[in-house]
ROMI-834664 format. One record per residue: residue number from 1; x, y, z of N, C-alpha, C in turn; residue in one letter. Coordinates in Angstrom, 2 decimals, decimal comma. Example, Ala and Ser with C-alpha at 12.3 -4.5 7.8 and 13.67 -1.06 7.14 Angstrom:
// residues 2
<dopa><seq>1</seq><n_X>13,19</n_X><n_Y>-5,69</n_Y><n_Z>7,80</n_Z><ca_X>12,30</ca_X><ca_Y>-4,50</ca_Y><ca_Z>7,80</ca_Z><c_X>13,20</c_X><c_Y>-3,30</c_Y><c_Z>7,80</c_Z><type>a</type></dopa>
<dopa><seq>2</seq><n_X>12,85</n_X><n_Y>-2,25</n_Y><n_Z>7,08</n_Z><ca_X>13,67</ca_X><ca_Y>-1,06</ca_Y><ca_Z>7,14</ca_Z><c_X>12,90</c_X><c_Y>0,03</c_Y><c_Z>7,87</c_Z><type>s</type></dopa>
This chain:
// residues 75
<dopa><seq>1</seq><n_X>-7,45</n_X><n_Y>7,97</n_Y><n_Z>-0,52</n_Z><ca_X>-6,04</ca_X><ca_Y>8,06</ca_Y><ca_Z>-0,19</ca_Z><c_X>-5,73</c_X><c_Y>7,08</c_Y><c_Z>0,92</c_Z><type>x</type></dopa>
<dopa><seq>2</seq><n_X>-4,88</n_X><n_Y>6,39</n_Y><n_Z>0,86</n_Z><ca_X>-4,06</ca_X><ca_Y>5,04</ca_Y><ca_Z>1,88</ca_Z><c_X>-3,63</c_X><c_Y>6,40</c_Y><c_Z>3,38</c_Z><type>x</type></dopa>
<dopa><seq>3</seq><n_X>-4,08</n_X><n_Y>5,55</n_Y><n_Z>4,18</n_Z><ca_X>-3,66</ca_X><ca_Y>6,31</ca_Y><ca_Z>5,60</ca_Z><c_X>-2,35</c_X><c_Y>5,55</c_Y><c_Z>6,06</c_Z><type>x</type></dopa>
<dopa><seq>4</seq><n_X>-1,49</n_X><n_Y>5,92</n_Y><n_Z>6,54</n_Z><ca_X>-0,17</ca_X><ca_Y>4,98</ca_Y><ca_Z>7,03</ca_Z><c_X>0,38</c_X><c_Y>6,08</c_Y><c_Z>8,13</c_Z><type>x</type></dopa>
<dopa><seq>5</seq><n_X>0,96</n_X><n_Y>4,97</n_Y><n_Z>9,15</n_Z><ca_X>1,47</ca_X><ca_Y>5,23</ca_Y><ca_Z>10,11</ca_Z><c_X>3,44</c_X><c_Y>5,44</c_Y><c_Z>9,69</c_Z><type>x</type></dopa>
<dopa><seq>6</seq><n_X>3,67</n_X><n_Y>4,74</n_Y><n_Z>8,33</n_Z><ca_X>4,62</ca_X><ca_Y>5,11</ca_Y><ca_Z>7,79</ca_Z><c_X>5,43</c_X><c_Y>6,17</c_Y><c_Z>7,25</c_Z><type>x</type></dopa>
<dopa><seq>7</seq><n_X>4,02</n_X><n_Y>6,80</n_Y><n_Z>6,78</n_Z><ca_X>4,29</ca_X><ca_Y>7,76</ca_Y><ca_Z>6,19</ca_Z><c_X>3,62</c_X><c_Y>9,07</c_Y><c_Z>6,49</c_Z><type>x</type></dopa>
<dopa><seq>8</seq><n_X>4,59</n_X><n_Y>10,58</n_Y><n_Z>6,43</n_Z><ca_X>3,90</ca_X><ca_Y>12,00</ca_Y><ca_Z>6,52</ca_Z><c_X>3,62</c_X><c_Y>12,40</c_Y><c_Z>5,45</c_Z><type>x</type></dopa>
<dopa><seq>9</seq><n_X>1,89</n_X><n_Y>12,81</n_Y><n_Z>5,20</n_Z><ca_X>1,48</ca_X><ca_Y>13,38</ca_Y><ca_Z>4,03</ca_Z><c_X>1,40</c_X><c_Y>15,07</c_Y><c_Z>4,35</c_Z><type>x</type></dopa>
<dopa><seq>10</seq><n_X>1,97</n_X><n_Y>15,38</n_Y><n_Z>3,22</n_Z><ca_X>2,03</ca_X><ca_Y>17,28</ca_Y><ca_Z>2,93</ca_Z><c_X>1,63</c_X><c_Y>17,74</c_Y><c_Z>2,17</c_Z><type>x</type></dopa>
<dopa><seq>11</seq><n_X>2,12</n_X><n_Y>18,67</n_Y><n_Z>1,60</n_Z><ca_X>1,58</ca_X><ca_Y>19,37</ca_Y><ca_Z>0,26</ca_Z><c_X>2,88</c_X><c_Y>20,05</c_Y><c_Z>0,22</c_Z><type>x</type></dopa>
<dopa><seq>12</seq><n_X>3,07</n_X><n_Y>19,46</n_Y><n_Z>-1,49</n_Z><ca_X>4,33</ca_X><ca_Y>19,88</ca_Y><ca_Z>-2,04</ca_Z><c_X>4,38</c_X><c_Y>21,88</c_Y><c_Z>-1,97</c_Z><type>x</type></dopa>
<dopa><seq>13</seq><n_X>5,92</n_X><n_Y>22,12</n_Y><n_Z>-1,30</n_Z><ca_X>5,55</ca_X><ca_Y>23,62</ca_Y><ca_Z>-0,82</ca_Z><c_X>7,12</c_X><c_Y>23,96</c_Y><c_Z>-1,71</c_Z><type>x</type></dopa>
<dopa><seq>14</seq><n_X>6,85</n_X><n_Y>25,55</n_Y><n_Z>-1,62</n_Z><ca_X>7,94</ca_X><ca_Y>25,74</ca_Y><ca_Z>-2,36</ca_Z><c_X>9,38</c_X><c_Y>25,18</c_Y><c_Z>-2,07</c_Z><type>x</type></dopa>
<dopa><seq>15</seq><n_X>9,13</n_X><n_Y>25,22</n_Y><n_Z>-0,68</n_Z><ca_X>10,63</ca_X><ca_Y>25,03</ca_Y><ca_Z>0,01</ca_Z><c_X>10,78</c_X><c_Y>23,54</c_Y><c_Z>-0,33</c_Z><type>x</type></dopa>
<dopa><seq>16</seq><n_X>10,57</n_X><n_Y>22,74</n_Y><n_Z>-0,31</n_Z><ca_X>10,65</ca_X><ca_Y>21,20</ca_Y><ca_Z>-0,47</ca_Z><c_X>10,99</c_X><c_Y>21,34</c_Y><c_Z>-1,59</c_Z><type>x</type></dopa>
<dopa><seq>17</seq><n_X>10,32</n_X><n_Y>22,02</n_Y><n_Z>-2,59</n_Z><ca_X>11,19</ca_X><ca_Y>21,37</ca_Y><ca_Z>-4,21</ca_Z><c_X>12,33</c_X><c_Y>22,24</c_Y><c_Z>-4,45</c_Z><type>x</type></dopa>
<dopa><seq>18</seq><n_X>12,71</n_X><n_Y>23,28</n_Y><n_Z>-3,63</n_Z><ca_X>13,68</ca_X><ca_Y>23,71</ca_Y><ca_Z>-3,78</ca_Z><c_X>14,96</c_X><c_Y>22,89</c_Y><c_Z>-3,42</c_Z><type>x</type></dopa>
<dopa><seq>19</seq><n_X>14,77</n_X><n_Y>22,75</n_Y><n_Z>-2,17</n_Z><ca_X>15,76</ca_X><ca_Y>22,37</ca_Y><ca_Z>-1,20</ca_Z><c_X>15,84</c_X><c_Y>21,19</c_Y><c_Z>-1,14</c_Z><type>x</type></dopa>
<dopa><seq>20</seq><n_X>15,07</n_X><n_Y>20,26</n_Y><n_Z>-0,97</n_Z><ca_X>15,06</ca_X><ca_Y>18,71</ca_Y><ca_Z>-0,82</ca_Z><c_X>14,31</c_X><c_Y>17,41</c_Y><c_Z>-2,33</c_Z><type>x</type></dopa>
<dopa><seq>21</seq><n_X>13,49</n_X><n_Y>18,08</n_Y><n_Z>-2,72</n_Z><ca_X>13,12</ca_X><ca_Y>17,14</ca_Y><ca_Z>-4,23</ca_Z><c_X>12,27</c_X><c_Y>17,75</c_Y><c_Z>-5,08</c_Z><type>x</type></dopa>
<dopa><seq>22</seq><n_X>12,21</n_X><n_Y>18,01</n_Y><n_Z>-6,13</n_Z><ca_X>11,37</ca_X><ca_Y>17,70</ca_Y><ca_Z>-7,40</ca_Z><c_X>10,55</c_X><c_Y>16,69</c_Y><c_Z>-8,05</c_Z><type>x</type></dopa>
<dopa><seq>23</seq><n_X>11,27</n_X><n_Y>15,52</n_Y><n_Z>-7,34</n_Z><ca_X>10,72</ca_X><ca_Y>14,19</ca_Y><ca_Z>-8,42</ca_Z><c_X>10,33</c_X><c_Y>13,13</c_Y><c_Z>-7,24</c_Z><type>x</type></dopa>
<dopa><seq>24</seq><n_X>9,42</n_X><n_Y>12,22</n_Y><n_Z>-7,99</n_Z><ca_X>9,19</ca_X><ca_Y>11,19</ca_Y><ca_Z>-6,61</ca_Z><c_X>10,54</c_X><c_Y>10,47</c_Y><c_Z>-6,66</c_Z><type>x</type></dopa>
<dopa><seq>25</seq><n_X>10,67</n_X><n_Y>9,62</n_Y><n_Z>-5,66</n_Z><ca_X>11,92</ca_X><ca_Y>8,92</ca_Y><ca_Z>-5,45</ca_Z><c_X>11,88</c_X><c_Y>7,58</c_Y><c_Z>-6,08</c_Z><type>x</type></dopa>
<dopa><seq>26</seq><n_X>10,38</n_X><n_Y>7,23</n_Y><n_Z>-6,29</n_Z><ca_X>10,22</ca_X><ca_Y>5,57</ca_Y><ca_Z>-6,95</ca_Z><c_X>10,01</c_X><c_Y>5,66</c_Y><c_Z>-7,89</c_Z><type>x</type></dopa>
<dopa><seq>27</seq><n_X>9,15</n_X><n_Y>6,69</n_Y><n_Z>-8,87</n_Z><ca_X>9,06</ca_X><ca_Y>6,09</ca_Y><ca_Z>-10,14</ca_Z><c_X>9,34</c_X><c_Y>8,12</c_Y><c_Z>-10,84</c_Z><type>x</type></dopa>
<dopa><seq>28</seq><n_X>10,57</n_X><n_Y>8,70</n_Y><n_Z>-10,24</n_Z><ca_X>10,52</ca_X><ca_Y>9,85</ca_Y><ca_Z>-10,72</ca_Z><c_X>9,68</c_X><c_Y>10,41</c_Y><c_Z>-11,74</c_Z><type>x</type></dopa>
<dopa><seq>29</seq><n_X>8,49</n_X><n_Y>10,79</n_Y><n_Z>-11,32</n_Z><ca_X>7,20</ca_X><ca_Y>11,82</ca_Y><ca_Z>-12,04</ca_Z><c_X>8,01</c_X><c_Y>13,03</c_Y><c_Z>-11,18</c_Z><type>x</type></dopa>
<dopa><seq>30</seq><n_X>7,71</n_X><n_Y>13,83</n_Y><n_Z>-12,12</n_Z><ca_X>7,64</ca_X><ca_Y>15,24</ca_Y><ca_Z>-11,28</ca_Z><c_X>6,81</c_X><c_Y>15,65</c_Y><c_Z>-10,06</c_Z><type>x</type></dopa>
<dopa><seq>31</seq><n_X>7,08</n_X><n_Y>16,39</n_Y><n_Z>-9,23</n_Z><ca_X>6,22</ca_X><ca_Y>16,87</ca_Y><ca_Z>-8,13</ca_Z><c_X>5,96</c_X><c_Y>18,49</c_Y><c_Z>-8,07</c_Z><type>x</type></dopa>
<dopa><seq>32</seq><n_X>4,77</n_X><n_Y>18,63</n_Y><n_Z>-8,74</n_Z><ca_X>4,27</ca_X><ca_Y>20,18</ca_Y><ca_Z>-8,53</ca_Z><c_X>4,14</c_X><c_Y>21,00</c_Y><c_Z>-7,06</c_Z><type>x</type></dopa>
<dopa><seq>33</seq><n_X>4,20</n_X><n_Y>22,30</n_Y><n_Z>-7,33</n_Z><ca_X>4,20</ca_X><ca_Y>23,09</ca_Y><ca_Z>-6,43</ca_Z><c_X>2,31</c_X><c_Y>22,73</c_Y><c_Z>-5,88</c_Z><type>x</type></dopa>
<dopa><seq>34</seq><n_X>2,34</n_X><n_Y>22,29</n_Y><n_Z>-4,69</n_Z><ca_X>0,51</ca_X><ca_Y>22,25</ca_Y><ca_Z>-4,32</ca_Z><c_X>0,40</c_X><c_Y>21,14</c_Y><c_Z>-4,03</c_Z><type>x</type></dopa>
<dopa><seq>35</seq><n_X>1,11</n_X><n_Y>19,94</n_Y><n_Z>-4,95</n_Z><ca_X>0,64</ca_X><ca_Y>18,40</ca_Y><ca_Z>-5,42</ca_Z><c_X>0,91</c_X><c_Y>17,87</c_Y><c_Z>-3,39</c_Z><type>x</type></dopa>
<dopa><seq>36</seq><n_X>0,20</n_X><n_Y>16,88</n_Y><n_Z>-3,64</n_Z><ca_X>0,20</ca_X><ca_Y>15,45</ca_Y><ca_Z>-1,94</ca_Z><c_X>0,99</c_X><c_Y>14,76</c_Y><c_Z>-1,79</c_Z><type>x</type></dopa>
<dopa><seq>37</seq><n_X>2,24</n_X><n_Y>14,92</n_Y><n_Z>-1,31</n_Z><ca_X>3,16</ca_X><ca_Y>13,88</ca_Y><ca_Z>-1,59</ca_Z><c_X>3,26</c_X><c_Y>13,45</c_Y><c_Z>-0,02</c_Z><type>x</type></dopa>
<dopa><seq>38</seq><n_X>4,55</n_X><n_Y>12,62</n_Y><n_Z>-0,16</n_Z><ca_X>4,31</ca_X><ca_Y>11,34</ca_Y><ca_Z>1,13</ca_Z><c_X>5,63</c_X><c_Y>11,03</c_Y><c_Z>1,41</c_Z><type>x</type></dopa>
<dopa><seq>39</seq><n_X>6,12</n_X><n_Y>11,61</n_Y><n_Z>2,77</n_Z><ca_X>7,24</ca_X><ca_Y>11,20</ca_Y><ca_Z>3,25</ca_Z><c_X>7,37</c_X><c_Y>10,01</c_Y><c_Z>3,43</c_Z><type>x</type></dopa>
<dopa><seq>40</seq><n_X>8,41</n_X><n_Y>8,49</n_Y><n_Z>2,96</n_Z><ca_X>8,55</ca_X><ca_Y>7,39</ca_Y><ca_Z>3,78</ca_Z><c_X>9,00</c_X><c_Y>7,59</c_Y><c_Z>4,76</c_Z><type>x</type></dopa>
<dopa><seq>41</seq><n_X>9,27</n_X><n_Y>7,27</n_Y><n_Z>6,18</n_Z><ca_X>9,74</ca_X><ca_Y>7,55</ca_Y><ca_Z>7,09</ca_Z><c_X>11,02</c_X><c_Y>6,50</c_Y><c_Z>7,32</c_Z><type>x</type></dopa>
<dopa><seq>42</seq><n_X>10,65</n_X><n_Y>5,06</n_Y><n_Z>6,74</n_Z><ca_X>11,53</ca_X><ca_Y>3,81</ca_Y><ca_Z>6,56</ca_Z><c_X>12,50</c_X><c_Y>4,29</c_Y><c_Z>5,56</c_Z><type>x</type></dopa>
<dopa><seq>43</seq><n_X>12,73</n_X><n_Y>4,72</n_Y><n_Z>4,58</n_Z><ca_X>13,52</ca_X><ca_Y>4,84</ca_Y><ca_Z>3,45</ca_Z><c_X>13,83</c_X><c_Y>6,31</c_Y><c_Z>3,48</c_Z><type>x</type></dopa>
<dopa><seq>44</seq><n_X>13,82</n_X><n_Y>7,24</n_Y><n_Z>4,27</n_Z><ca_X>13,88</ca_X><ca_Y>8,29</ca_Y><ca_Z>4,22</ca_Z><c_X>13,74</c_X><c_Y>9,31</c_Y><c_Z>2,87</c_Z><type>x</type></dopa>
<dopa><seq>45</seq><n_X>12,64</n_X><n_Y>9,36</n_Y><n_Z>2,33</n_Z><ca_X>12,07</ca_X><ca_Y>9,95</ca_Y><ca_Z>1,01</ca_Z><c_X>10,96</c_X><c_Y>10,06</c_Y><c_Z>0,45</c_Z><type>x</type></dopa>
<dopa><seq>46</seq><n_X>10,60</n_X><n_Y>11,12</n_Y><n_Z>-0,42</n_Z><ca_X>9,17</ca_X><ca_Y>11,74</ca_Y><ca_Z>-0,63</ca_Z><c_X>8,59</c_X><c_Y>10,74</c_Y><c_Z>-1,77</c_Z><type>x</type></dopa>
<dopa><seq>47</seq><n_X>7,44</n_X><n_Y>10,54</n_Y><n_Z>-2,11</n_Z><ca_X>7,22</ca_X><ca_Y>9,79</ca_Y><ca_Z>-3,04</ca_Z><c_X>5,82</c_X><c_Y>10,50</c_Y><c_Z>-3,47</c_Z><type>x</type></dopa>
<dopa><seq>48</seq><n_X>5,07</n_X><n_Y>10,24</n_Y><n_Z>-4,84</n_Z><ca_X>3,87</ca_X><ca_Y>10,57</ca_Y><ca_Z>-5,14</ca_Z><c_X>3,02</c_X><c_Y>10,11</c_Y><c_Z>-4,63</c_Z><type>x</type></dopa>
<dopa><seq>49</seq><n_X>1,34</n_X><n_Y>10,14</n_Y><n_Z>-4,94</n_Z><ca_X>0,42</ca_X><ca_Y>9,78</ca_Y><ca_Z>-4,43</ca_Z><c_X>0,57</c_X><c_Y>8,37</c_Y><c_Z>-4,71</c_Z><type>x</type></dopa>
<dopa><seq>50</seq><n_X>0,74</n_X><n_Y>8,14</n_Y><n_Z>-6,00</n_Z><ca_X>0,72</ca_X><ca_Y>6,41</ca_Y><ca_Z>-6,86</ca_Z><c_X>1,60</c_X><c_Y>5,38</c_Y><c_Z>-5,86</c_Z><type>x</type></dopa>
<dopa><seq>51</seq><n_X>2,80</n_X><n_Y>6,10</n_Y><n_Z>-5,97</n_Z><ca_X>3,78</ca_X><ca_Y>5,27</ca_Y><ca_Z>-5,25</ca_Z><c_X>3,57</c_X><c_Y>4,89</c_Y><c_Z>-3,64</c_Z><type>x</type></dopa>
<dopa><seq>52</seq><n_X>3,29</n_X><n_Y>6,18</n_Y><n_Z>-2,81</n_Z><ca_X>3,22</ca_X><ca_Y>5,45</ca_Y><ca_Z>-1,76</ca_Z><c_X>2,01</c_X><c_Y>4,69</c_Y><c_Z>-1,71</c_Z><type>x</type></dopa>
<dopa><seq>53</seq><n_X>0,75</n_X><n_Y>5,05</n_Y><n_Z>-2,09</n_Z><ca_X>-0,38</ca_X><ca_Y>4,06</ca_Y><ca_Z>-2,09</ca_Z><c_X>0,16</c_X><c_Y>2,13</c_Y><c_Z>-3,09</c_Z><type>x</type></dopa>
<dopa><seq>54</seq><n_X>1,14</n_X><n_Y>2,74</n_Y><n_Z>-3,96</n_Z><ca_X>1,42</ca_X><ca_Y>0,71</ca_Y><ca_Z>-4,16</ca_Z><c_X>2,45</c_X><c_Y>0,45</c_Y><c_Z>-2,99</c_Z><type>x</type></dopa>
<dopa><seq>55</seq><n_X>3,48</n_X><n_Y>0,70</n_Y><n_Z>-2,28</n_Z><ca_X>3,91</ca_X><ca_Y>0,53</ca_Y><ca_Z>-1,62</ca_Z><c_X>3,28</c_X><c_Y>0,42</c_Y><c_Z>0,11</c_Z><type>x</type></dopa>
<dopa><seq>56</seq><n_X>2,20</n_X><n_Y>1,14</n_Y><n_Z>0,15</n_Z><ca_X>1,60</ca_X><ca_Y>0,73</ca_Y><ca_Z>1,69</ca_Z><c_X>0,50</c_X><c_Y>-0,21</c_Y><c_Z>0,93</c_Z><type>x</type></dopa>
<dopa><seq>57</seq><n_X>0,25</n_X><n_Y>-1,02</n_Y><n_Z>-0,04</n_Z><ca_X>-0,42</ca_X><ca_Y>-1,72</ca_Y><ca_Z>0,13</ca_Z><c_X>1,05</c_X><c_Y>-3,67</c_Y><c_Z>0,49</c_Z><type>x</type></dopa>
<dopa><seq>58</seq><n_X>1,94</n_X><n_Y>-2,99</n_Y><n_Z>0,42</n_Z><ca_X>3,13</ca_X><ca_Y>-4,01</ca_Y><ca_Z>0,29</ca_Z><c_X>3,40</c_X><c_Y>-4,26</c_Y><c_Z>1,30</c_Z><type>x</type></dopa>
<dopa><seq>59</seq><n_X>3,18</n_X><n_Y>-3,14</n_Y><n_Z>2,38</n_Z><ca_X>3,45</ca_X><ca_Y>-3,51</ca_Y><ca_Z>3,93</ca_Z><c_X>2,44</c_X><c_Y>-3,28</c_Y><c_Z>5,01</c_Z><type>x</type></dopa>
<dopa><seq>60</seq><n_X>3,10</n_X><n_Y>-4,44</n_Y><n_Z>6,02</n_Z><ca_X>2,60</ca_X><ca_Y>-4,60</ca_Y><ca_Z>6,96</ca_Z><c_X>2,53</c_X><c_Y>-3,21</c_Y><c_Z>8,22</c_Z><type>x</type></dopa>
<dopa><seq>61</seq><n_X>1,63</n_X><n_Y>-3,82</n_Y><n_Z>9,08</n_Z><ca_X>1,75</ca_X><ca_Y>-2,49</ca_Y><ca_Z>10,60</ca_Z><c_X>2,71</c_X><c_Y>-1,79</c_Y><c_Z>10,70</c_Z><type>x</type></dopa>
<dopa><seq>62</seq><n_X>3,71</n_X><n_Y>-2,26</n_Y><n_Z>10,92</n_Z><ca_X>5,09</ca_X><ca_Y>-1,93</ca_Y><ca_Z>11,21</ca_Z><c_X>5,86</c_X><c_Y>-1,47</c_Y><c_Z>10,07</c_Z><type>x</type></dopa>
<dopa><seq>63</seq><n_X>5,04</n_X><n_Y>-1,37</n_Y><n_Z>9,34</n_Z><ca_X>6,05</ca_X><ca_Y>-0,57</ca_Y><ca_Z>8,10</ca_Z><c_X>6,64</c_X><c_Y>-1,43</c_Y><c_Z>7,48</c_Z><type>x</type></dopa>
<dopa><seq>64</seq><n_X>6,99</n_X><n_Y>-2,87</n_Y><n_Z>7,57</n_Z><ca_X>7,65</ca_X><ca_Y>-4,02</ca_Y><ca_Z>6,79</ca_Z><c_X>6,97</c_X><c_Y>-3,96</c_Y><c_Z>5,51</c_Z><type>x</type></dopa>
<dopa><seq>65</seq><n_X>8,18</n_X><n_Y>-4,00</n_Y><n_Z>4,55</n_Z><ca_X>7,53</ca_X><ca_Y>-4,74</ca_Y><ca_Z>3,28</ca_Z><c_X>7,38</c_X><c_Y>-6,21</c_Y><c_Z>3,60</c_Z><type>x</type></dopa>
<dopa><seq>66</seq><n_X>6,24</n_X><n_Y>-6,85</n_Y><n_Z>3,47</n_Z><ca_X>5,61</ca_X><ca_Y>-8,21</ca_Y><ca_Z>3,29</ca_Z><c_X>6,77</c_X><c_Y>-8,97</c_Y><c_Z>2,06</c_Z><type>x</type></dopa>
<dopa><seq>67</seq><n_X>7,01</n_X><n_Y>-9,83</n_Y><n_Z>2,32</n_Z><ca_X>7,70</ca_X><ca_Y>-11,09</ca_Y><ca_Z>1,59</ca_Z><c_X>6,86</c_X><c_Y>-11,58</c_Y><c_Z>0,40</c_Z><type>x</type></dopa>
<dopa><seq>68</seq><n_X>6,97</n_X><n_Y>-11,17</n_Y><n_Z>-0,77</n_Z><ca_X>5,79</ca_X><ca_Y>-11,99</ca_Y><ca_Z>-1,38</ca_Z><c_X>5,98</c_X><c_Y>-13,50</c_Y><c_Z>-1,84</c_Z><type>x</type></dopa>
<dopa><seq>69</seq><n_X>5,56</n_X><n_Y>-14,14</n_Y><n_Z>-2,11</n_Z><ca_X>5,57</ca_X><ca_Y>-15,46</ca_Y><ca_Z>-2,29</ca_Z><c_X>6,20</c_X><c_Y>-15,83</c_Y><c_Z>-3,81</c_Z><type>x</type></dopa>
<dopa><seq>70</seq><n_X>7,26</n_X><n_Y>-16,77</n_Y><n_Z>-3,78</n_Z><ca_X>7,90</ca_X><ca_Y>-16,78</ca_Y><ca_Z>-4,77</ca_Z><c_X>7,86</c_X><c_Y>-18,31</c_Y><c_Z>-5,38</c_Z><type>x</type></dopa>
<dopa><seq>71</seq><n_X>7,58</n_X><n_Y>-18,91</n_Y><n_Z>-6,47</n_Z><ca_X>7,98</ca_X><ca_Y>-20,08</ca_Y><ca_Z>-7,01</ca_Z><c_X>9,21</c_X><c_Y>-20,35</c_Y><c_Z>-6,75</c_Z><type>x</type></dopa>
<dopa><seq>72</seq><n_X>10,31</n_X><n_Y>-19,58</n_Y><n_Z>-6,86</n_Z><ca_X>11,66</ca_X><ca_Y>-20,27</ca_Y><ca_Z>-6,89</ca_Z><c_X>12,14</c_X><c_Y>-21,53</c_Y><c_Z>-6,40</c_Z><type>x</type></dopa>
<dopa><seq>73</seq><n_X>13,13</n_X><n_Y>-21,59</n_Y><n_Z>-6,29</n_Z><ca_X>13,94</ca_X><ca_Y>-22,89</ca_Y><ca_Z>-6,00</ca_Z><c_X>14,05</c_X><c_Y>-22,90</c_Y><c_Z>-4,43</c_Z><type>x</type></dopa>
<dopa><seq>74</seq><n_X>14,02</n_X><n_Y>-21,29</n_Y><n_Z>-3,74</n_Z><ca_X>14,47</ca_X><ca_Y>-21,48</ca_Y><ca_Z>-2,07</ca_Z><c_X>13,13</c_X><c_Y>-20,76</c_Y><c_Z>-1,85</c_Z><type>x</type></dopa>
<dopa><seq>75</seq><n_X>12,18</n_X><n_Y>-19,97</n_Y><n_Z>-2,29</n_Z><ca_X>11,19</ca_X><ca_Y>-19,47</ca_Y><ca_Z>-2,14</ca_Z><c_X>9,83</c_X><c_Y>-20,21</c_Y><c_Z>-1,63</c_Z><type>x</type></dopa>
């Protein structure tokens, strides 16, 4: 599991899927009663295990998403 200073890891409890989410926020999977989910603290929202682990591999210390490098025309 990705450790981040970004993010608070819990365990999905009843009260959370009642009151605040059911679904991850990035790639809406469901979130079971028990399941590890992961507060962003930047975006204010819970996400699954999958999601926040591709997303803290995207950012930096500080919680920045990293710029990725683009072919484009201004990139």
């Amino acid at each position: 599991m990705s450790k981040s200073a970004c993010f608070v890891t819990q365990e999905a409890t009843e009260e959370i899927l009642s009151r605040v989410t059911h679904m991850c926020a990035e790639c809406y999977a469901e979130i079971h009663l028990g399941d590890t989910i992961h507060y962003d603290m930047q975006n204010y929202r819970y996400l699954c295990e999958r999601c926040q682990e591709e997303l803290c591999e995207k950012m930096n210390d500080e919680c920045e998403i990293i710029a990725e490098e683009s072919d484009g025309l201004f990139g």
